[in-house]
C-alpha positions as CSV (number, residue, x, y, z in Angstrom):
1,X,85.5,7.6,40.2
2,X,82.8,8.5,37.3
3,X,79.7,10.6,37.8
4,X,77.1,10.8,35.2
5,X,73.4,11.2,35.2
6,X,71.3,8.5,35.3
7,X,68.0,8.3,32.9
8,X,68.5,11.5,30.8
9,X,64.8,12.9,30.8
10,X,64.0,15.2,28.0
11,X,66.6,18.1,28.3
12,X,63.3,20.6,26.9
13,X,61.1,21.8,29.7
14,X,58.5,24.7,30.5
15,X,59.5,27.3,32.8
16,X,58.5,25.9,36.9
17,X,58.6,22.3,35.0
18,X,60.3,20.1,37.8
19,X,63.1,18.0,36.2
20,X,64.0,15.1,38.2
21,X,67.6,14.5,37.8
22,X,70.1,11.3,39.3
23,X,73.8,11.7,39.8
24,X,75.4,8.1,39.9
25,X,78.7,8.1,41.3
26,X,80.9,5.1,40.5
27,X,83.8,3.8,42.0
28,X,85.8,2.2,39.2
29,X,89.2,1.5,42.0
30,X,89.7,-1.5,43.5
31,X,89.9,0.8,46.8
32,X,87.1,2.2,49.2
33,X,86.3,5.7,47.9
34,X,85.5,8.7,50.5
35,X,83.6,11.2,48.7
36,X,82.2,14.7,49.4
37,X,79.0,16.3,47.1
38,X,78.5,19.6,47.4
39,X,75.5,21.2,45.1
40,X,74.5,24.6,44.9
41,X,72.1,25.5,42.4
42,X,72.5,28.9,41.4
43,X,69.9,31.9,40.8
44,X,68.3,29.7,37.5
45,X,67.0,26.6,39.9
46,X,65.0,26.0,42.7
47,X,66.4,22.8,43.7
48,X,65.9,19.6,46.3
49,X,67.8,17.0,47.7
50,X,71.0,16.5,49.2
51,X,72.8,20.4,49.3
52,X,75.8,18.5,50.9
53,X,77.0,15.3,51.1
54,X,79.8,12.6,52.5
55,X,80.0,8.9,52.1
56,X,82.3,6.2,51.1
57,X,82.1,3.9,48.2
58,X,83.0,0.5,47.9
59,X,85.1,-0.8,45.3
60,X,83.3,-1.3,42.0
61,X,80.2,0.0,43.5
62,X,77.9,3.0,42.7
63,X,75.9,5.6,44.7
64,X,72.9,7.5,43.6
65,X,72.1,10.9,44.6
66,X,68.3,12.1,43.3
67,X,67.5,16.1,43.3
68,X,64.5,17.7,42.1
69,X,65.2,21.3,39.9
70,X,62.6,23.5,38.8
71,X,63.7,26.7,36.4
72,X,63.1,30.1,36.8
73,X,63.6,31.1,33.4
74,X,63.2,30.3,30.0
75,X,66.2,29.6,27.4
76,X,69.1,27.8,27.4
77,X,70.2,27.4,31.3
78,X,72.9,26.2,32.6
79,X,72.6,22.9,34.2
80,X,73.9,23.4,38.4
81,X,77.0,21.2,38.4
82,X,77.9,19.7,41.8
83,X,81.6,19.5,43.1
84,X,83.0,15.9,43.6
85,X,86.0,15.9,45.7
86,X,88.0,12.6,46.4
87,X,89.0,12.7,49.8
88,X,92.3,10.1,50.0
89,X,93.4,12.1,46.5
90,X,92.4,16.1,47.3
91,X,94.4,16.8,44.0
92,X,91.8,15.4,41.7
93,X,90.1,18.2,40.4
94,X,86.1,17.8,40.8
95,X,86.0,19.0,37.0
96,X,87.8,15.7,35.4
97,X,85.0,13.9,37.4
98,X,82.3,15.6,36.5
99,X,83.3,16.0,33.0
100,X,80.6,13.8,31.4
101,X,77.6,15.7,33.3
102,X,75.2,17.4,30.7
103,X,75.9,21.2,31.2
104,X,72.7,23.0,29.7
105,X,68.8,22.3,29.5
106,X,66.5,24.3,27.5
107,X,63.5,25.5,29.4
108,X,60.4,26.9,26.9
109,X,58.8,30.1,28.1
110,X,55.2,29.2,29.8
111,X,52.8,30.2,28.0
112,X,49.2,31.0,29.1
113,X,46.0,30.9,27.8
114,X,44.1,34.1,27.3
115,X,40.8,34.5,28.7
């Protein structure tokens, strides 16, 4: 299994800017893959789509999850990173498949006109 993000959209943002973001998941075995997502997004994100998720994938096949984040803050942020686990192999650590995720976005303070 590989997850990565799909189209990388500019990784600099405003502040309440939504970022769309899309997790592929790919099942590089030659065996059906059960799967469970879990994404939390922290105190940095206000976040939509799936918070939880289970599915199987089919050999050589992909799935696509879609969420919508939208900082809080300005500066370098940590990117929410979802947990992956493989459910016929529990030892895989969700960090060796998540590995090539981008970690960090940097959100520009909003700045308002003065009237």
């Amino acid at each position: 299994i590989n997850a990565e993000y799909g189209q990388r959209s500019a990784l600099v943002r405003h502040a309440l800017q939504p970022v769309s973001v899309q997790l592929c998941i790919v099942n590089i075995s030659n065996y059906v893959q059960e799967i469970d997502v879990l994404a939390e997004p922290g105190d940095l994100f206000m976040f939509a789509g799936h918070k939880h998720l289970r599915c199987k994938i089919l050999p050589n096949d992909k799935e696509y999850l879609q969420y919508q984040l939208v900082p809080l803050k300005s500066g370098l942020l940590a990117i929410p990173q979802p947990a992956i686990k493989l459910l016929r192999h529990p030892e895989i650590e969700s960090a060796v498949l998540t590995n090539k995720l981008t970690k960090q976005i940097y959100v520009k303070p909003k700045v308002f006109a003065g009237s």
